[in-house]
N, CA, C and O atoms as a MOPAC input file, in Angstrom:
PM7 MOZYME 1SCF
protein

 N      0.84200 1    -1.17000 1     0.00000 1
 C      0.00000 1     0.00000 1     0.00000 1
 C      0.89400 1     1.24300 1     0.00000 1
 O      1.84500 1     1.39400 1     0.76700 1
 N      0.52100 1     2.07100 1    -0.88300 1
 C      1.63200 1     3.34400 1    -1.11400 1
 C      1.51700 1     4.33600 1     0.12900 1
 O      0.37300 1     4.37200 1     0.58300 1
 N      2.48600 1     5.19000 1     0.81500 1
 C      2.15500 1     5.60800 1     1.91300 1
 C      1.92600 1     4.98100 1     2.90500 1
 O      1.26900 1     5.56600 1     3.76600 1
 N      2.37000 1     3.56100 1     3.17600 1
 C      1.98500 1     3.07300 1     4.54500 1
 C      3.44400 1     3.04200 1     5.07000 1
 O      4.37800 1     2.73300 1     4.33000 1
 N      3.63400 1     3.43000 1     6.60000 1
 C      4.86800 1     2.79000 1     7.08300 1
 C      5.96500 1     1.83100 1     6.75200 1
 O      5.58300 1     0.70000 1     7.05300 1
 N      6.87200 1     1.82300 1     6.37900 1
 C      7.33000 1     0.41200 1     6.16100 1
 C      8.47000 1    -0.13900 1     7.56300 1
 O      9.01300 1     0.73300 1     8.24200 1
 N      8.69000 1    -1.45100 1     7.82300 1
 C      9.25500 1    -1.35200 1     8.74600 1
 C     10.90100 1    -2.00600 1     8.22900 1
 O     11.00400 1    -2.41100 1     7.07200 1
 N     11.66700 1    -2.04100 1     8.81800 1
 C     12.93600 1    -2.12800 1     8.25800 1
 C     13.95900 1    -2.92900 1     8.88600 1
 O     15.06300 1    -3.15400 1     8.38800 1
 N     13.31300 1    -3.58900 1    10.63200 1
 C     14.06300 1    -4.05300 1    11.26200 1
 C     14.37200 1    -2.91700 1    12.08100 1
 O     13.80700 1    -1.82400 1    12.09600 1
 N     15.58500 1    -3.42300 1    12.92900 1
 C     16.22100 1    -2.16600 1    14.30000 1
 C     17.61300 1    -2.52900 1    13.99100 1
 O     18.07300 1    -3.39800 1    13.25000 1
 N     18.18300 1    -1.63000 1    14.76000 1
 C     19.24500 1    -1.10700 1    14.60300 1
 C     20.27900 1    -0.94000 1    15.95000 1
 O     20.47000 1     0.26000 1    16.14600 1
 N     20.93800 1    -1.72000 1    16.84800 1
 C     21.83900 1    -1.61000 1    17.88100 1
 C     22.60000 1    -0.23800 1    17.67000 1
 O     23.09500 1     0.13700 1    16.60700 1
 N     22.60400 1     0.52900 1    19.02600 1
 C     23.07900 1     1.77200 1    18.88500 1
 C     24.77900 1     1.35300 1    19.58600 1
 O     25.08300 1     1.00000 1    20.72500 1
 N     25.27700 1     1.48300 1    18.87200 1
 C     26.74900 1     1.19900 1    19.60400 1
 C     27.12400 1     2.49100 1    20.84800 1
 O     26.49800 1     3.37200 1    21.43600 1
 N     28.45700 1     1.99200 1    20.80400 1
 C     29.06200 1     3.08400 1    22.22400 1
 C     29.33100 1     4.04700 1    21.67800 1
 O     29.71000 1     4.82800 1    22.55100 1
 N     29.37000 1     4.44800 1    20.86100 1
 C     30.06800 1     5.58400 1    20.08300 1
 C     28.45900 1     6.56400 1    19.95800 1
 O     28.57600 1     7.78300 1    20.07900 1
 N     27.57300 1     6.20300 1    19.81200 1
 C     26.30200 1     6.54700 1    19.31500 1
 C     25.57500 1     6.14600 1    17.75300 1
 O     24.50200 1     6.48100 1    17.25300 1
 N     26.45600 1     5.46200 1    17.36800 1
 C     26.63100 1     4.80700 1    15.66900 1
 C     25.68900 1     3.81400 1    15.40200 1
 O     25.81300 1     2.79000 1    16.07500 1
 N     24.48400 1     3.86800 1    14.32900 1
 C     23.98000 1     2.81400 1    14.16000 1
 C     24.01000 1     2.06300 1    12.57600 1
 O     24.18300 1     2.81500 1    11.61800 1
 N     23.89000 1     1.02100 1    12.40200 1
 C     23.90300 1     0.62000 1    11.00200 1
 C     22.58300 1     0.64600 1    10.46500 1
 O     21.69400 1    -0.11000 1    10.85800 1
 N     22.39600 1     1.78200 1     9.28300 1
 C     20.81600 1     1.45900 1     8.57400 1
 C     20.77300 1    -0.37500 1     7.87100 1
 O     21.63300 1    -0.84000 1     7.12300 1
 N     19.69100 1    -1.02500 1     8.32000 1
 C     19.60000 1    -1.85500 1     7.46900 1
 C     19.77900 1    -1.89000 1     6.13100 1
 O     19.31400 1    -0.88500 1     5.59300 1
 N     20.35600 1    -2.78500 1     5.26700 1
 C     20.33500 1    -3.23500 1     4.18000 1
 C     19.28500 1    -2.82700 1     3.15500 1
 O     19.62700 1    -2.50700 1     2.01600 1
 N     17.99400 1    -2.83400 1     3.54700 1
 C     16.83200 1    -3.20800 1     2.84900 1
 C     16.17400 1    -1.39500 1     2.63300 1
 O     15.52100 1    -0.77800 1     1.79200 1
 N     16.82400 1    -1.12100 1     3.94600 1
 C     16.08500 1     0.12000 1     4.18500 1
 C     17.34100 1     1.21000 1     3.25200 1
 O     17.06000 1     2.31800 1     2.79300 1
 N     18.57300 1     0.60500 1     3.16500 1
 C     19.26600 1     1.84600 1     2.03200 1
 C     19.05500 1     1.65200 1     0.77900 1
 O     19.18900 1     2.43200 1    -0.16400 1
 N     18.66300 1     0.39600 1     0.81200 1
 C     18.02100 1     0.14400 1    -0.87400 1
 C     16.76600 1     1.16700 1    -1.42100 1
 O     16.69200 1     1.94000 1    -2.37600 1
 N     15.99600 1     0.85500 1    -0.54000 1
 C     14.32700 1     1.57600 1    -0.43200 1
 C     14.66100 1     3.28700 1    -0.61200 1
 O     13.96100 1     4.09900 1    -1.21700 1
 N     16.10600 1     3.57200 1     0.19800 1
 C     15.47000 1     4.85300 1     0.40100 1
 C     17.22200 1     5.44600 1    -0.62400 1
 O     17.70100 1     6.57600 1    -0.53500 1
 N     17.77800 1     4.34500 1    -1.44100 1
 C     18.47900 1     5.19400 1    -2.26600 1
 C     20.00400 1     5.66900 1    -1.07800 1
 O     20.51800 1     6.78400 1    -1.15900 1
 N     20.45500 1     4.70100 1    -0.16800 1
 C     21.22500 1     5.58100 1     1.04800 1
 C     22.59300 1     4.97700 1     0.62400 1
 O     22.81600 1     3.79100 1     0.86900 1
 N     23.47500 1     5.71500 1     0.02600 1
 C     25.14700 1     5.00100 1    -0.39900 1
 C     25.95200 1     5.57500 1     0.51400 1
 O     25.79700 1     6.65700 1     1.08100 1
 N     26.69200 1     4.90500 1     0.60800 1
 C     28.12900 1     4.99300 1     1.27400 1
 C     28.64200 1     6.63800 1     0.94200 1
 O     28.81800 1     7.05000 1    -0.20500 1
 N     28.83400 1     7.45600 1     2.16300 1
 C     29.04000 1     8.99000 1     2.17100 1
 C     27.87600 1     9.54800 1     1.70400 1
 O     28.07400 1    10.71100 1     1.35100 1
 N     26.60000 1     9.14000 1     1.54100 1
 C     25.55100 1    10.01000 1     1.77800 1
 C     25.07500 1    10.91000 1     2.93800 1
 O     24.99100 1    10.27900 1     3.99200 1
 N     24.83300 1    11.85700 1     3.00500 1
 C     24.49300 1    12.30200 1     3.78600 1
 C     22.54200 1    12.09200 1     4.68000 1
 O     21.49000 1    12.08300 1     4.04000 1
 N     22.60600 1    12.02600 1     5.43500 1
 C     21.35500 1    11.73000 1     5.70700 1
 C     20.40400 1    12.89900 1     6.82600 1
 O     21.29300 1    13.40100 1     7.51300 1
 N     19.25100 1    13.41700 1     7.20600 1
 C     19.12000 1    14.61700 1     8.07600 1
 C     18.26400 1    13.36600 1     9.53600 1
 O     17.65500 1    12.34300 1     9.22300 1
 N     18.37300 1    13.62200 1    10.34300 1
 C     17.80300 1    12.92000 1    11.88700 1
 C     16.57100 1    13.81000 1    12.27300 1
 O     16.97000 1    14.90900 1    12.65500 1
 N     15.56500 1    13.72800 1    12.29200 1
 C     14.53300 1    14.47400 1    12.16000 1
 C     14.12500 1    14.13800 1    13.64300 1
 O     14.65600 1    13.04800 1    13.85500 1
 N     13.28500 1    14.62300 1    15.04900 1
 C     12.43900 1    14.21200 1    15.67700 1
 C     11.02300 1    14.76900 1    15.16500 1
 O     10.75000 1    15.52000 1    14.22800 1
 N     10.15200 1    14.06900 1    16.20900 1
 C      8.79300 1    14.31700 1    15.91900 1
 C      7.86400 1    15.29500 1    17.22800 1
 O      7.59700 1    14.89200 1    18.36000 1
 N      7.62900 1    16.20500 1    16.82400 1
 C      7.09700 1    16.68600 1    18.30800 1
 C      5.93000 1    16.37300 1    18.87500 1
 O      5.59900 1    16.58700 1    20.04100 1
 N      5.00900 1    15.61000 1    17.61100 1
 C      3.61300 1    14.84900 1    17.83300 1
 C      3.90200 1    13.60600 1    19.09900 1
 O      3.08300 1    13.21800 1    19.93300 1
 N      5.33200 1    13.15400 1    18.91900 1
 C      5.32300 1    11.77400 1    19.41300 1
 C      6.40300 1    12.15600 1    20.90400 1
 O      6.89800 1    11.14200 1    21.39800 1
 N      6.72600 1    13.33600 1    21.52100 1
 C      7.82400 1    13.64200 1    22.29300 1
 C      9.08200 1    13.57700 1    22.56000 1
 O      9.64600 1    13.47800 1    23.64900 1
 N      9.57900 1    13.65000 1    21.29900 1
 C     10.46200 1    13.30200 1    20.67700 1
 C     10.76700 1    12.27200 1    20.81600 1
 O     11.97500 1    12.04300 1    20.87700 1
 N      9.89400 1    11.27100 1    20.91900 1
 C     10.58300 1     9.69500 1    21.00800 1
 C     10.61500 1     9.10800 1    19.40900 1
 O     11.31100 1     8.13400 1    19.12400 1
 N     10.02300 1     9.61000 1    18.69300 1
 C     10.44800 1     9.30300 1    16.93500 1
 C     11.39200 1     9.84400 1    16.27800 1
 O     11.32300 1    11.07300 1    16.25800 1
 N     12.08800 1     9.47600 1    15.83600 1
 C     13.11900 1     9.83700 1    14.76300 1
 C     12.68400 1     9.79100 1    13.25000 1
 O     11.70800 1     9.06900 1    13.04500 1
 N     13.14900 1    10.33700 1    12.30000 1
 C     13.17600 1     9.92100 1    10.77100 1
 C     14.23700 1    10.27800 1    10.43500 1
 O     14.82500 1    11.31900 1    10.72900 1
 N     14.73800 1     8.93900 1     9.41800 1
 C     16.43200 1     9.66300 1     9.11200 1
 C     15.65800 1     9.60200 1     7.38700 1
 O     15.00700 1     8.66300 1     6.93000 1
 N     15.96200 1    10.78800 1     6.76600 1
 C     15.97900 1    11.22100 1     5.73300 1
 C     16.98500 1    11.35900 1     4.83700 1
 O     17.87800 1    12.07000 1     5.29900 1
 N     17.22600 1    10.92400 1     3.61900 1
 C     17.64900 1    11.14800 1     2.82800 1
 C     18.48100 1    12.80200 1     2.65000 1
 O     17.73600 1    13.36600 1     1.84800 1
 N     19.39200 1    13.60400 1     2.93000 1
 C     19.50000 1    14.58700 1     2.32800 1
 C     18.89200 1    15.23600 1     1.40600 1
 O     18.14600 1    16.16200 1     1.72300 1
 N     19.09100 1    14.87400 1     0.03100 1
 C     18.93700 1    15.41900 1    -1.13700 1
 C     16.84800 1    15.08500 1    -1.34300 1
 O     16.21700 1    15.69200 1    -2.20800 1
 N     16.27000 1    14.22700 1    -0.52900 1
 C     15.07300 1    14.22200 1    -0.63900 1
 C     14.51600 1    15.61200 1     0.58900 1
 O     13.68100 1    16.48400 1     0.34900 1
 N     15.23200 1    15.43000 1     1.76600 1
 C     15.20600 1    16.86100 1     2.55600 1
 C     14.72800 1    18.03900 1     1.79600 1
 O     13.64300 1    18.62100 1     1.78500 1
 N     15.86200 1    18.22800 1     1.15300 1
 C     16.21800 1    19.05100 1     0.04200 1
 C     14.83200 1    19.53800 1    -0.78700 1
 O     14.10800 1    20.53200 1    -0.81900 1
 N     14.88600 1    18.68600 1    -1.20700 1
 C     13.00300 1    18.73100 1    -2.13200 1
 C     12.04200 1    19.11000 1    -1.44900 1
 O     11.04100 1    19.72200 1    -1.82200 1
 N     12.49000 1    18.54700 1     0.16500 1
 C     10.95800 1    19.04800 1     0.68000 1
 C     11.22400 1    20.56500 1     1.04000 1
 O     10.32400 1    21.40200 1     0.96900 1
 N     12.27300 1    20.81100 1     1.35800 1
 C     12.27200 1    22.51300 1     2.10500 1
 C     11.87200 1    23.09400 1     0.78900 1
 O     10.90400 1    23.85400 1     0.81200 1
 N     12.49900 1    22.84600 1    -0.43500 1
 C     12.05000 1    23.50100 1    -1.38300 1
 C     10.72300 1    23.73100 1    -1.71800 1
 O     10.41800 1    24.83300 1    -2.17300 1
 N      9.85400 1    22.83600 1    -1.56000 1
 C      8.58700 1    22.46900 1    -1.67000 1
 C      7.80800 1    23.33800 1    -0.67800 1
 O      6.74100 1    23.95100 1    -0.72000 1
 N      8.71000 1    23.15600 1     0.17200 1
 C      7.69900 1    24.10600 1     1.44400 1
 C      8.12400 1    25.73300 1     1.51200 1
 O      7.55600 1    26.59300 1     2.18500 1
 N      9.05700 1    25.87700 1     0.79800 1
 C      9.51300 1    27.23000 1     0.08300 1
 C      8.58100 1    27.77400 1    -0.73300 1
 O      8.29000 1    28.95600 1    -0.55400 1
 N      8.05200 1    27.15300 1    -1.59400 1
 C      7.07600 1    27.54100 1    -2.66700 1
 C      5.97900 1    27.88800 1    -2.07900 1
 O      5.54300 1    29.03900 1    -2.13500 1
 N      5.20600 1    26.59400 1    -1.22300 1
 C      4.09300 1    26.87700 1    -0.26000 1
 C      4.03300 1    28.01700 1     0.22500 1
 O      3.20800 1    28.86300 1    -0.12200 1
 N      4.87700 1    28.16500 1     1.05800 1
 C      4.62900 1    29.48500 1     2.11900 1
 C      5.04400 1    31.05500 1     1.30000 1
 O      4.76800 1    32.11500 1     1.86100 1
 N      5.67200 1    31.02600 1     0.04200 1
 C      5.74200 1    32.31500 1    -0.62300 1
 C      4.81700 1    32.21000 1    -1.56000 1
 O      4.85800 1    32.98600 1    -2.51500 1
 N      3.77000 1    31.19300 1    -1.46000 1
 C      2.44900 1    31.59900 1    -2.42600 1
 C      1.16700 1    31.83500 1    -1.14200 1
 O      0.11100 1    32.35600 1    -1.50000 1
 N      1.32900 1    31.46400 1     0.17900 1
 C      0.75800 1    31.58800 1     1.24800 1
 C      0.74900 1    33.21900 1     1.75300 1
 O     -0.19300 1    33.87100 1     2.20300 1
 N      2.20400 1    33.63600 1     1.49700 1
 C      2.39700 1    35.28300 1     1.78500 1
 C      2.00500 1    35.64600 1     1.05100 1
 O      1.06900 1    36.42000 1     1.25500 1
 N      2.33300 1    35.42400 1    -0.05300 1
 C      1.78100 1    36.50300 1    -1.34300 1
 C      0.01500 1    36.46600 1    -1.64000 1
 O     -0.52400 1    37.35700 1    -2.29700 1
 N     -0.72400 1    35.35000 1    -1.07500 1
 C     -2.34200 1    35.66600 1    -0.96600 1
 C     -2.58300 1    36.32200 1     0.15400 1
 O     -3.41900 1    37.22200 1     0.07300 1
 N     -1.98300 1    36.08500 1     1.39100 1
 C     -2.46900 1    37.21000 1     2.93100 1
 C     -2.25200 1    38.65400 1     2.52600 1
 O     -3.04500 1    39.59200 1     2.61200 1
 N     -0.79600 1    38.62900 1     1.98800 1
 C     -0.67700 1    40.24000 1     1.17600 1
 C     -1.56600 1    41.10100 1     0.68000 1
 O     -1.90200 1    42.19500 1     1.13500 1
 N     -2.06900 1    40.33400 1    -0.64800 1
 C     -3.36900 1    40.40400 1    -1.37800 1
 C     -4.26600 1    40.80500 1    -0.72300 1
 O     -4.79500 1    41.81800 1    -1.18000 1
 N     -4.78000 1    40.31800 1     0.43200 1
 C     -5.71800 1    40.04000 1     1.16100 1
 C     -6.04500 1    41.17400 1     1.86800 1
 O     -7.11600 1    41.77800 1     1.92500 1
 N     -4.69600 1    41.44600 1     2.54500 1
 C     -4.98300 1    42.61700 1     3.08900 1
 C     -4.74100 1    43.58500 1     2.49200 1
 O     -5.10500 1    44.48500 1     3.25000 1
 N     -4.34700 1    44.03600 1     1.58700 1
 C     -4.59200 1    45.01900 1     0.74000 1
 C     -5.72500 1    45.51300 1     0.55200 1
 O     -6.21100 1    46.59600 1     0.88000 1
 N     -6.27700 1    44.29400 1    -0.22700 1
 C     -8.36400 1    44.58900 1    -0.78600 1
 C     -9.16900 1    44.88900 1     0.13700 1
 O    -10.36000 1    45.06800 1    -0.11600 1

């Protein structure tokens, strides 16, 4: 089902703080050797969720949410103008 969770297995956090992404899960999400990746928490969940993201998909979304919110200003603008 598109959009559903997927699960990926876990991950032992070593002493260092270092964990290994599964196998399955760098396939899925495109993750190579010297990629960079962003550690996201969740504030819905108290920060007890993480998402490790892709960089360069990061990337897409700020952009994305760049567009949003300067077509969001530019109608309140409008708005209050009229």
């Amino acid at each position: 089902m598109k959009g559903s969770p997927k699960f990926f297995g876990k991950a032992l956090v070593g002493t260092k703080g270092q964990i290994v992404i599964p196998a399955e899960a760098r396939k899925a999400l495109n993750i190579k050797p010297g990629d960079n990746v962003m550690i996201v928490s969740s504030p819905l969940h108290h920060e007890k969720v993480i998402s490790l993201i892709p960089e360069n998909e990061f990337n897409k979304f700020l952009q994305l949410l760049e567009g949003h919110l300067t077509k969001i200003k530019k109608e309140i603008s409008t708005k209050t103008k009229g």
